[in-house]
N, C-alpha and C positions, 0 to 999 in steps of 0.2 A: 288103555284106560288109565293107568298110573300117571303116564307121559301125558295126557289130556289132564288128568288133575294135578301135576307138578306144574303144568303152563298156566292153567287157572289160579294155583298160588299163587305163581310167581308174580304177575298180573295184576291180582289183587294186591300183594307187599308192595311194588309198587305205588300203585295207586295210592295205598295208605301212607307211603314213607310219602309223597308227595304233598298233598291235602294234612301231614299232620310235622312236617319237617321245612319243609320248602318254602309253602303259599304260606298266607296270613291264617289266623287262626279261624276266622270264619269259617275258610275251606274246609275245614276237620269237620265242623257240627254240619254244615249243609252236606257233606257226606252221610254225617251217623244219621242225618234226618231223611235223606232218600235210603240209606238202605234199612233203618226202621220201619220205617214204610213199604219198604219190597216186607222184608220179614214177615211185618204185621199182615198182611194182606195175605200172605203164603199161608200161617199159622189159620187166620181165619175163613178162607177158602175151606180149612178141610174142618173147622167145627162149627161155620156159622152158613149160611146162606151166600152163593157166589156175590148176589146184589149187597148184599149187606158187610159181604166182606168190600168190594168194591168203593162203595160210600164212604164206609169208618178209615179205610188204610187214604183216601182220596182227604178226606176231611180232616185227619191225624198230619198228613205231609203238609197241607196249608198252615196249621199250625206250628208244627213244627219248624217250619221253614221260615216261618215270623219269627219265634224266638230264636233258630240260628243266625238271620241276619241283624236283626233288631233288637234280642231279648237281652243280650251281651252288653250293650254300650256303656253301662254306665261302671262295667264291672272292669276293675283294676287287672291285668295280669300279674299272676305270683308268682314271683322264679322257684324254681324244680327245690323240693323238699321243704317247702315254708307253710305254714300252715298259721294263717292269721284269720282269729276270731272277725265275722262279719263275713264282709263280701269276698267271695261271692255265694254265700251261703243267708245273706241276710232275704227279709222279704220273703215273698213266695216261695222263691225259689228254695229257698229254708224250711219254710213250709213243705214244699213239693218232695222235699227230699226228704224230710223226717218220714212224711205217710210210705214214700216207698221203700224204703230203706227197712220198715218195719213188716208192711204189706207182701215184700218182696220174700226176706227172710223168712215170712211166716209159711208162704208159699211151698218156698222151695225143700224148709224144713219139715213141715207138718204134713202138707195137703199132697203133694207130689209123692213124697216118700209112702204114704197111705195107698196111694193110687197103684202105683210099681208094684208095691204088696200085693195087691189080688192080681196083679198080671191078666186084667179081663180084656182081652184081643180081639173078644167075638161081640162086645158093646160097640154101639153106636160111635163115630169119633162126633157127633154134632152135640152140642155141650154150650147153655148160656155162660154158664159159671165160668168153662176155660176159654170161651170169648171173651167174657170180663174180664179174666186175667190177662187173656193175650196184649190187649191194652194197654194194662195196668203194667205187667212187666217190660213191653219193648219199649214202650214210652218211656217208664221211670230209667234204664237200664241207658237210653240214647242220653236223657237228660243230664244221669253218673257221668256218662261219660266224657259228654260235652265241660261240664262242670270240673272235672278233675284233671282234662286236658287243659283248661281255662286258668286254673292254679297251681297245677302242676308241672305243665311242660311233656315233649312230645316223651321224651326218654321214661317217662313216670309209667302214662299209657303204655309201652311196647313191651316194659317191662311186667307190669302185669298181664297184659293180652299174652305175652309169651309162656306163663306160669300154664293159662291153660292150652296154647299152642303144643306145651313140653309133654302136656298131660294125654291129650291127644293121637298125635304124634306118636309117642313109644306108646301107648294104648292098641295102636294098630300095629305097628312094626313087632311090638311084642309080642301080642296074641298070634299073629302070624308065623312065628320063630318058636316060640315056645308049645303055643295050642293047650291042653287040657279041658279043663273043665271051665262051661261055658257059665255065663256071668249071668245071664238072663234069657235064657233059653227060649220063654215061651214070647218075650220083647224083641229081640234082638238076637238072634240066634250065629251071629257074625262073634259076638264078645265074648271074650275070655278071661276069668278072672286073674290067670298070668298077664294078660295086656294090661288089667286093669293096676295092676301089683307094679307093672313097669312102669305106666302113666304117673301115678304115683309119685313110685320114685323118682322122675325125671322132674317133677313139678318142685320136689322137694332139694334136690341136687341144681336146680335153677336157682331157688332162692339163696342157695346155702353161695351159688357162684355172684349174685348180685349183690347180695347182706353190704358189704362193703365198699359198693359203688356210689357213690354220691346222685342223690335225683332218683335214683328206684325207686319203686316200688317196697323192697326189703329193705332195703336202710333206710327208708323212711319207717315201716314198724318196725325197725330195730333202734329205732332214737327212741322209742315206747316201753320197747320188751328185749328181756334177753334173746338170744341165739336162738335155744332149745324151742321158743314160741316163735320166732321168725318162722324157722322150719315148719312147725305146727301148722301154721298155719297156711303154707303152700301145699300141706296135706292134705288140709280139710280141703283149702280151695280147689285140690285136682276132684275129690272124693266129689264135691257139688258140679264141677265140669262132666263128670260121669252121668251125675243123674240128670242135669239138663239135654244130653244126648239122648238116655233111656226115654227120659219122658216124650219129646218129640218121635223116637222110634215108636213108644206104643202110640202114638196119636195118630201117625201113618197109616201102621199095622192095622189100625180102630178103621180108616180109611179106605183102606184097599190099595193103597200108594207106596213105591218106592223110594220117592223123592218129594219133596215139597214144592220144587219147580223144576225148571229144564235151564233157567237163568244162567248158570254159571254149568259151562261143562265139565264135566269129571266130580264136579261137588254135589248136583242136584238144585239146589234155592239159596237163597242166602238165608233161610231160617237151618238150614240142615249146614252152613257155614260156621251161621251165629248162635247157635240153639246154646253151648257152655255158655257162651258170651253173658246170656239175656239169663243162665242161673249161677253165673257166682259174681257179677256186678253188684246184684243190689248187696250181696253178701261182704265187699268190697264199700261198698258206700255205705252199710251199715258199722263198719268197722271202724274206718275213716271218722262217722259223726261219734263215737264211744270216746275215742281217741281225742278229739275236740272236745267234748262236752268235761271228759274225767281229766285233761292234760291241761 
């Protein structure tokens, strides 16, 4: 099982180092736009109607696949850590990102955290509201992405996606090594708040190793903010990595499911890949627009 999911990563880096280093930049968003669409379709499978998940993930990739080929043209490429008022943040798309950046945040801070709290396992997972968000976050979250790969450069991306790779990652190696007391017993009965303590740290021992690389992720908020908040803030981002895990673990658990799909072997869906992904993006893209609006 391990060896099935190390060849499934490996696979996947790959793929990714390809579509976001190699090919032209399109290749990157017509990526985030088909596996948003797997996601979406995974997430809403188990809280909407199979038909209804069907249509919206079917009707979401058309769209989506317009603005990765088409929605881009007019927008300049930014070389790695520049950050110039306008495009590609002007228009809509400026639009698009303020609602989710805000919508998102409030999500994953408010509503989710609410949710984990009663730990209810024996509810329903069918749910309009977290169909409306399912939506609302892979979409806005493909959008972050596409957008900051666009002005960013691929090094900017890897370095963030790594923040919650790192988090993950010693999450599980940790809890495994260490063990104790579990994290969320009646969600997640695998987690350990030693894994979660490791995640952590490793999130934050990331940033602390990239702070002074040129193009990160971390020197770029560190052109912002001193050290102590670079750090900070690869904390909070693992602490929200955790809770986008939990949250899709209770959504399963709500389900009756151990996986979100069978797509990728060893991982289960690409929503159970991408689940941190789709909760510390917009958290990421909300930072990003503070950073712009105050700098």
């Amino acid at each position: 099982m391990l060896l099935q999911r190390i060849i499934t990563a490996v696979v996947l880096l790959i793929v990714l180092l390809l579509v976001t280093v190699f090919l032209p930049p399109v290749s990157f968003r017509v990526f985030i736009a088909i596996a948003s669409a797997i996601a979406m379709w995974e997430w809403l499978r188990l809280t909407a109607t199979a038909s209804a998940a069907r249509m919206i993930a079917l009707v979401y990739l058309i769209a989506a696949g317009w603005v990765a080929i088409s929605g881009f043209d007019d927008i300049a490429v930014v070389g790695p850590g520049a950050a110039i008022p306008g495009a590609p943040w002007a228009g809509w798309m400026g639009q698009m990102a303020t609602a989710v950046a805000a919508l998102g945040a409030l999500f994953w801070t408010v509503v989710v955290p609410f949710i984990l709290s009663r730990a209810d396992t024996q509810r329903t997972a069918a749910s309009t509201l977290i169909s409306l968000a399912a939506i609302i976050i892979v979409g806005g979250s493909a959008l972050a992405l596409a957008m900051l790969h666009q002005q960013h450069g691929a090094w900017f991306i890897f370095s963030f996606l790594a923040v919650i790779w790192c988090a993950d990652t010693f999450a599980y190696f940790g809890g495994k090594h260490f063990g104790g007391a579990k994290l969320a017993p009646a969600i997640s009965p695998g987690k350990t708040r030693s894994g979660a303590i490791c995640g952590l740290v490793a999130a934050v021992i990331w940033m602390l190793a990239t702070m002074f690389i040129e193009g990160s992720f971390a020197a770029y908020v560190h052109q912002y903010f001193p050290a102590v908040v670079v750090l900070l803030v690869g904390a909070v981002l693992a602490i929200y990595s955790m809770i986008g895990d939990l949250f899709e673990s209770l959504i399963k658990r709500r389900a009756g499911v151990k996986d979100s799909s069978n797509l990728l072997p060893g991982h289960g869906g690409f929503w159970d890949r991408f689940d941190s992904i789709l909760s510390v993006t917009p958290l990421v893209l909300a930072l990003w627009m503070l950073i712009r609006h105050y700098y």
